[in-house]
C-alpha positions as CSV (number, residue, x, y, z in Angstrom):
1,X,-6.3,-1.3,-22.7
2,X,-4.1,-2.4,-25.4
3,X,-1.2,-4.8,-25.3
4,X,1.5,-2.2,-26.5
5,X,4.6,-1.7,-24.5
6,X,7.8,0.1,-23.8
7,X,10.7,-2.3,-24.5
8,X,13.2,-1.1,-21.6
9,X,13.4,0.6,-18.5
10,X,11.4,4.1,-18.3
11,X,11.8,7.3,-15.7
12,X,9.6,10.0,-14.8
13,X,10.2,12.4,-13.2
14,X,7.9,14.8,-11.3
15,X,8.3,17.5,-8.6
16,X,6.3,16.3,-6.4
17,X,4.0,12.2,-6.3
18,X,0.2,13.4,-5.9
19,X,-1.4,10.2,-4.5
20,X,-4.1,10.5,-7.0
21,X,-1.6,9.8,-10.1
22,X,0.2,6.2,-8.5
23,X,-2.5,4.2,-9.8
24,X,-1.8,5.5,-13.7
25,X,2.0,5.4,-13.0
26,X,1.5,2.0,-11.4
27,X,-0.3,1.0,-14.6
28,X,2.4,3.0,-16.9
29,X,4.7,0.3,-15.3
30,X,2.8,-2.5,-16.1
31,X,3.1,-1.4,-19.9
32,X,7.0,-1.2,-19.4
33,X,9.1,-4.2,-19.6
34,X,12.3,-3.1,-18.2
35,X,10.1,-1.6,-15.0
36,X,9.3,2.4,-14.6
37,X,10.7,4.5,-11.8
38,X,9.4,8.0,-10.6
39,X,11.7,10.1,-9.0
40,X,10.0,12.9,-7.1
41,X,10.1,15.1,-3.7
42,X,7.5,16.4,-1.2
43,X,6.0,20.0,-2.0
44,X,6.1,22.9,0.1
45,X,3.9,22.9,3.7
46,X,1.6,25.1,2.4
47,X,0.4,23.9,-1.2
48,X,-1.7,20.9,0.9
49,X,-0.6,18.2,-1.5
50,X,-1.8,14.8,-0.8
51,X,1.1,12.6,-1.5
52,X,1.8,9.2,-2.1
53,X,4.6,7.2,-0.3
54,X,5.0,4.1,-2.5
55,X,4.0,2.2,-5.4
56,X,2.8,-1.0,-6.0
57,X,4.0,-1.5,-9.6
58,X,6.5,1.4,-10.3
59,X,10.0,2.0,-8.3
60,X,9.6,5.4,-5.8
61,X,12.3,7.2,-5.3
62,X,12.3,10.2,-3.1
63,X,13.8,13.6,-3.9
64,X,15.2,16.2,-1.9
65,X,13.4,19.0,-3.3
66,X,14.6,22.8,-2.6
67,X,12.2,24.9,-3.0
68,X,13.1,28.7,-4.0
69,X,10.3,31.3,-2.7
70,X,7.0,30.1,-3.3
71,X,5.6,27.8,-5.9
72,X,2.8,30.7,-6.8
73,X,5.5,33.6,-7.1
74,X,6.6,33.9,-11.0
75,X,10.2,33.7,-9.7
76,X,9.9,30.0,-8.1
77,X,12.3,27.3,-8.8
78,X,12.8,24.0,-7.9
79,X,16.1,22.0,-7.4
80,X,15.7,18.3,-7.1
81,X,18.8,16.5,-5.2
82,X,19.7,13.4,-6.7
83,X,18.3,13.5,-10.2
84,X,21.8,12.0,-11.9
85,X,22.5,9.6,-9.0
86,X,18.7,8.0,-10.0
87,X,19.0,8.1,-13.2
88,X,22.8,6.5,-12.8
89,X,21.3,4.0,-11.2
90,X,18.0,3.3,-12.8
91,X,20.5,3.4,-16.4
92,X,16.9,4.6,-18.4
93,X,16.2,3.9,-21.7
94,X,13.9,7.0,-22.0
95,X,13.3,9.3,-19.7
96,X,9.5,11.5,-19.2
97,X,9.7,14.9,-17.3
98,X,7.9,17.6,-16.5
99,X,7.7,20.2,-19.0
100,X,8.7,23.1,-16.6
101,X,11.3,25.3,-17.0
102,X,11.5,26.3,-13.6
103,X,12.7,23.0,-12.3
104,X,16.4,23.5,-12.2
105,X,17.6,19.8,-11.7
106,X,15.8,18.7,-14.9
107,X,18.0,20.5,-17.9
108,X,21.4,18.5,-16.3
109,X,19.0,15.2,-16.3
110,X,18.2,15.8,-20.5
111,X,21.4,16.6,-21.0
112,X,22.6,13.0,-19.5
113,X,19.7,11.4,-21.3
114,X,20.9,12.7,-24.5
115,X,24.4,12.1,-24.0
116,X,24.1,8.4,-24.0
117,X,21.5,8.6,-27.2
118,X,18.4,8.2,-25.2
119,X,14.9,10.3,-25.6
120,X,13.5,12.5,-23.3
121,X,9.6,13.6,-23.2
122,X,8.1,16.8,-21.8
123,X,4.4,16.1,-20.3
124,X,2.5,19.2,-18.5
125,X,-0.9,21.4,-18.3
126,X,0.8,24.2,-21.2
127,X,2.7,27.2,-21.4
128,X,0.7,30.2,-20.4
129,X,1.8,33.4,-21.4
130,X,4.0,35.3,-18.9
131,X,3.5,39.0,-18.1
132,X,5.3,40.8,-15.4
133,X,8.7,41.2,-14.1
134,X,11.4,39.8,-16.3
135,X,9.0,38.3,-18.9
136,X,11.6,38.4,-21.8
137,X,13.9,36.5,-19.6
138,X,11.1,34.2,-18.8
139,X,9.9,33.2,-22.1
140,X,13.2,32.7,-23.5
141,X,14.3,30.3,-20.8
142,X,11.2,28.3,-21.5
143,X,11.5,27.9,-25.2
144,X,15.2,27.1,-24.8
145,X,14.2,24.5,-22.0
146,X,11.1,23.0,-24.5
147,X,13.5,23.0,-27.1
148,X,16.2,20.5,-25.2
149,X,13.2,18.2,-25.0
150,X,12.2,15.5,-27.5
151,X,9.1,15.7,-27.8
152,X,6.2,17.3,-25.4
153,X,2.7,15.4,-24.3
154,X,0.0,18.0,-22.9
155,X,-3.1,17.0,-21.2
156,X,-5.7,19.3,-23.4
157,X,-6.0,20.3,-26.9
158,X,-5.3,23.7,-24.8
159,X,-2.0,22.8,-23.6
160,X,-0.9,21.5,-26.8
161,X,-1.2,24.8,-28.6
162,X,0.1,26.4,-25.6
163,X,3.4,24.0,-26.0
């Protein structure tokens, strides 16, 4: 590990806190001065999602997440109550989200980031390509959405060229 860190206070946001990813976030907030906080919700009863219910490093705080039809369906969405109140409080210095388009909460949260100068990451899997119903509409509300974004981190060399 090196001894680079973030000078400030970092948020990340996620849909939903998979207990396997607290001890990287807990370590991400080791590497931030200025503390990180993850602002996520549960999943949906079905999807079988271990997740976690705190931190030991790294602020938790719980979303109300709405879920619109299910997160398999090509029509899902995702509205996370709360986003501006946490980031209102937390007062970020650079905010990390997920790069999905179908989280509806997230475009108001970039747009506060950027209005008070800060940057705002996009981290996910990729960007399939979408077929089916309403794939026009689809693809161009995901490159608008990637667009808003600063800058996007994938997990593969896939992903990447996906993004």
């Amino acid at each position: 590990m090196t001894t680079d860190q973030f000078s400030g206070k970092l948020a990340l946001q996620q849909r939903v806190l998979p207990a396997y990813r607290t001890p990287f976030f807990d370590l991400l907030a080791k590497a931030c001065t200025g503390g990180l906080s993850v602002f996520a919700g549960q999943p949906q009863p079905d999807e079988n999602i271990s997740t976690a219910q705190e931190m030991q490093e790294a602020q938790y705080v719980q979303a109300k997440n709405w879920h619109f039809f299910n997160v398999q369906s090509p029509f899902y969405r995702c509205y996370q109550q709360g986003i501006l109140h946490w980031l209102e409080e937390w007062q970020p210095d650079a905010l990390i989200v997920e790069a999905n388009p179908r989280y509806l909460s997230t475009p108001r949260a970039v747009r506060w980031m950027h209005a008070r100068g800060n940057p705002v990451l996009g981290w996910g899997l990729g960007a399939p390509p979408v077929i089916g119903s309403l794939a026009s509409w689809r693809i161009q509300s995901r490159e608008k959405f990637l667009h808003s974004l600063d800058g996007v981190i994938a997990y593969s060399q896939r992903g990447a060229q996906e993004y």
